[in-house]
C-alpha positions in Angstrom: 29.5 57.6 184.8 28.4 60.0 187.0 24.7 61.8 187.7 25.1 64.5 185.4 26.6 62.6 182.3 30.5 64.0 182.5 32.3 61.3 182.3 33.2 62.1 178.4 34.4 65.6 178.5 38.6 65.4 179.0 38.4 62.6 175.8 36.7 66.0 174.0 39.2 68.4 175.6 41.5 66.8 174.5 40.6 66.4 170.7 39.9 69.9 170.8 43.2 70.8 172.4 44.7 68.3 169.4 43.3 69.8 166.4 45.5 73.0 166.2 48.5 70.3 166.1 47.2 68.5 163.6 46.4 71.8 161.5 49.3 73.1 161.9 51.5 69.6 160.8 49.8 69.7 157.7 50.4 73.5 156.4 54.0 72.4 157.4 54.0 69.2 154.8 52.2 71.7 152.3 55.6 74.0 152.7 57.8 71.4 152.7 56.1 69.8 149.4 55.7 72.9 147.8 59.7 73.4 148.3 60.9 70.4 147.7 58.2 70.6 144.1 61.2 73.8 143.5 63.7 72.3 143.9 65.6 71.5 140.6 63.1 74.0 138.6 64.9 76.8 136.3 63.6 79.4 134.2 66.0 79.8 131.4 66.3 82.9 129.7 67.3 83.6 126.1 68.4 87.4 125.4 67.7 89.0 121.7 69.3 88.3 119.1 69.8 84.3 120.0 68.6 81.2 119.8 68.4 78.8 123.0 69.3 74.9 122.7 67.3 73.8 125.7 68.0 70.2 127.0 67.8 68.1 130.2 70.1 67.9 133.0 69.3 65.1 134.5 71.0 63.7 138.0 71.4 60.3 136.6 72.1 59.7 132.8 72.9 61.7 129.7 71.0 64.9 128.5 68.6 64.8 125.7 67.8 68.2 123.5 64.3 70.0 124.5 63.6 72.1 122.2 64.5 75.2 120.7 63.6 78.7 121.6 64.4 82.4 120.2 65.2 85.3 122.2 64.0 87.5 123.8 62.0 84.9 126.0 62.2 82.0 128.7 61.3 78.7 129.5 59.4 79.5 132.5 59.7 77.3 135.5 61.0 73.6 134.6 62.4 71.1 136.2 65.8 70.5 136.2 66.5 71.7 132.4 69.5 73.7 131.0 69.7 76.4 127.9 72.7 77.0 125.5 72.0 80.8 124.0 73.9 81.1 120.5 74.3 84.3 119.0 72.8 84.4 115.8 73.8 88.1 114.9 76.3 88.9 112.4 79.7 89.2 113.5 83.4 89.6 111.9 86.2 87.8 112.7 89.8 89.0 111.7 93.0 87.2 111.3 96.3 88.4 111.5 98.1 86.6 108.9 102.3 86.5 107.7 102.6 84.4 104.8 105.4 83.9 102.4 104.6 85.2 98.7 105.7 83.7 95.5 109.1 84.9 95.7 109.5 83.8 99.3 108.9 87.3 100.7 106.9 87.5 104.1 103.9 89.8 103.7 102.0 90.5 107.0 98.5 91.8 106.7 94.6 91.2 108.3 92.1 89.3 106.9 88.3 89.6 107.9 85.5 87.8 107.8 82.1 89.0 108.1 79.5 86.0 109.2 76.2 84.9 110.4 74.3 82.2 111.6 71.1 80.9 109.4 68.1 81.1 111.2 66.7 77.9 112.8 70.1 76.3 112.6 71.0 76.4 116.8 70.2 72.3 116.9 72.4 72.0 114.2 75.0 74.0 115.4 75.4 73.2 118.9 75.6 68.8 118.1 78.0 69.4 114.8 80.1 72.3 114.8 81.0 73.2 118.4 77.9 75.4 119.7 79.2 78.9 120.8 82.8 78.2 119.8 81.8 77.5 116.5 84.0 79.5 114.5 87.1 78.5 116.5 86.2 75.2 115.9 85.3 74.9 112.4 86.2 77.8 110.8 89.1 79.5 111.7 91.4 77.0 110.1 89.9 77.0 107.0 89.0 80.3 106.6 93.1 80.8 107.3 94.2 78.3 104.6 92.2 79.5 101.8 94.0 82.9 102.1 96.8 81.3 102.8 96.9 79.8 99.4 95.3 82.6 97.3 98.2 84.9 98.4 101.0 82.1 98.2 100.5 82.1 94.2 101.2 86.0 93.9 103.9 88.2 94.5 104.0 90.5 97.2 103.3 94.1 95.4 100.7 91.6 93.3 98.9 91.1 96.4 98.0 95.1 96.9 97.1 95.4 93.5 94.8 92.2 93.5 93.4 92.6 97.4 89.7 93.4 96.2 90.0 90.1 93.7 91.7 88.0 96.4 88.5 88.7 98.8 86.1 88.0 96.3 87.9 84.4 95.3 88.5 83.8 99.0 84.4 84.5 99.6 83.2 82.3 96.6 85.4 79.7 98.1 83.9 79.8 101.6 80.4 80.2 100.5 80.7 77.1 98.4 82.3 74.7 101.6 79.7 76.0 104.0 76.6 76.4 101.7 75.4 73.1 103.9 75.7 74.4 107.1 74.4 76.8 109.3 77.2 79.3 108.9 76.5 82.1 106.2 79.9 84.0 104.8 78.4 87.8 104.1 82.0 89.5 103.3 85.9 89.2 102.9 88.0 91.7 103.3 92.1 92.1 102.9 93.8 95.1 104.6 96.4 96.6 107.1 98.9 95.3 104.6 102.7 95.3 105.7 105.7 94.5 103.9 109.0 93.6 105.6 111.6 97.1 105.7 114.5 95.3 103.8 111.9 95.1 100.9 110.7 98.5 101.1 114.2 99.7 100.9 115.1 97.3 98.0 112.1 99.0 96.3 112.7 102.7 97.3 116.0 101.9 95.7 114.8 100.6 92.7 112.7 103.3 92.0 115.6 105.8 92.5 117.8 104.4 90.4 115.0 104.0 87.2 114.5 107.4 87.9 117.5 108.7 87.4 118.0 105.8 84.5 114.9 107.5 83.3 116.5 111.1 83.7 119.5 110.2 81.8 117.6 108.5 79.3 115.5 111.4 78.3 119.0 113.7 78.4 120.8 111.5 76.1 117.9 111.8 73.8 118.0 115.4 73.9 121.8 115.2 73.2 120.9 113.1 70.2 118.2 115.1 68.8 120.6 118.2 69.0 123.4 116.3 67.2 120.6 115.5 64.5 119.7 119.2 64.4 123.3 120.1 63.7 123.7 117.5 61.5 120.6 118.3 59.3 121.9 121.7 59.3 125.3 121.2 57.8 123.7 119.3 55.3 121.5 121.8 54.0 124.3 124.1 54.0 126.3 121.7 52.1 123.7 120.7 49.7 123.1 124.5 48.7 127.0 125.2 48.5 126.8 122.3 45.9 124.2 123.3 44.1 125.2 127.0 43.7 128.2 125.2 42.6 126.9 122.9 40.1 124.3 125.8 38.7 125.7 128.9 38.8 127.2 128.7 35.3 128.4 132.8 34.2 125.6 133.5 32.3 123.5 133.2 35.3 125.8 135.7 36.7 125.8 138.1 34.0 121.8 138.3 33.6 121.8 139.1 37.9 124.3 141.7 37.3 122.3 143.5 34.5 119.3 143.1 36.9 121.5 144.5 39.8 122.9 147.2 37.1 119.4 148.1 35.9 118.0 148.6 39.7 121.1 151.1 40.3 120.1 152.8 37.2 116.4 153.2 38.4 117.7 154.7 41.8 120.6 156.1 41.2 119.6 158.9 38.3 122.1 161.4 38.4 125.0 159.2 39.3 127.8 157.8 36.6 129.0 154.4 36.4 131.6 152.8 34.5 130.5 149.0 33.4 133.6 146.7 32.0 133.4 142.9 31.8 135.2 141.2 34.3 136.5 138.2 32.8 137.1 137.2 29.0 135.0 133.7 30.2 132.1 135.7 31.1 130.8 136.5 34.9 130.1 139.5 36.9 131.0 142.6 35.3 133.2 145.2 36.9 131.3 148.5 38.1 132.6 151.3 39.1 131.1 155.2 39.9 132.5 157.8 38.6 131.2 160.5 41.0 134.1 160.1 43.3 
């Protein structure tokens, strides 16, 4: 130690001339804690209109289910956690459908329908019936079938007639087999139908020809009603040629010729006419003028 007590000051240079180090070592573990705390965090969003199935994603093991959450919103910053959005708007499907009729025709049409997912129902969904590709998975098929065999049991210009009753039957149906899930039938509809061209043609055909059937029908009727009008006619004559033959007797005659006479007399004043009978059996008598 020396005379003026300086035999400690490089040990305090020195700590001073440490400290900055030291500082700055630990605002560098600070960074490097605070990144590695992000690392694996996720802020999962869930647009309108869905519902969000959030569950784990672990590095080691299986993923277990969260919670639920319903759009618009997010999780905010978790760690390592994933989100399945489902759609729980309404939405129509349509199917395009060639299915043999009663009489083994093949009738091609569309068949659509109109679905939505019950409220709440996204845990339900996602485990049991598929998650987003619900309806391919669970529904399409049946949905198929059931118009399949509605139309099966008609025939094909039945099935245009009954469309409007086939979609109702076809909705009742699918209400009833998913009443206990979280899918919601809303509407069926049957359209865009097509019929193959030989059957149009076979049809046009047969209306053609029970037109003209028709056509004819209503001529020969005409014909026929003619040939009674003719007939009635010669009837009539023939029943009053019989009776003026069976009541004419000749002094029926002889009282219209004194009528007729009389008449002649009335307008006839000045003129002269000869009256002789015409026939010893009676009759018309003969008349004759005697002006001329």
């Amino acid at each position: 130690m020396n005379s003026n007590g300086s035999s400690h000051r490089p040990d305090i240079g020195r700590a001073a001339r440490s400290l900055p180090s030291a500082v700055a070592g630990v605002v560098v573990l600070l960074i490097a804690f605070a990144g590695l705390s992000r690392v694996g965090c996720v802020n999962r969003y869930t647009p309108p209109g869905h519902e969000g199935y959030i569950k784990s994603n672990p590095i080691f093991g299986s993923a277990e289910f969260k919670g639920i959450q319903h759009g618009p919103t997010s999780t905010g910053y978790v760690w390592r956690q994933e989100v399945v959005n489902i759609d729980m708007r309404p939405r129509t499907e349509s199917e395009d459908m060639e299915i043999l009729t009663a009489e083994r025709l093949q009738l091609s049409f569309r068949a659509h329908a109109r679905m939505k997912l019950r409220n709440g129902t996204v845990k339900d969904l996602v485990e049991r019936f598929g998650g987003a590709g619900w309806y391919k998975a669970n529904v399409q098929q049946q949905f198929r079938s059931v118009v399949r065999g509605k139309v099966q049991a008609l025939e094909a210009f039945e099935v245009k007639d009954k469309m409007d009753e086939i979609a109702a039957s076809v909705l009742a149906d699918m209400k009833e087999r998913y009443a206990e899930t979280p899918i919601e039938f809303l509407s069926i509809n049957i359209g865009n139908i097509t019929y193959p061209e030989e059957v149009v043609k076979a049809v046009v055909e047969k209306f053609t020809t029970n037109e003209v059937n028709e056509r004819k029908d209503i001529e020969l009727r005409i014909a026929q009603r003619q040939i009674d009008i003719g007939v009635a006619e010669a009837e009539g004559v023939a029943d009053a040629q019989r009776i003026i033959r069976t009541t004419l007797d000749p002094m029926f005659l002889q009282y219209e010729a004194i009528k007729a006479i009389e008449s002649m007399a009335e307008e006839s004043a000045n003129s002269t006419f000869l009256v002789a009978p015409y026939s010893e059996k009676g009759g018309a008598p003969l008349i004759m003028s005697l002006d001329k």
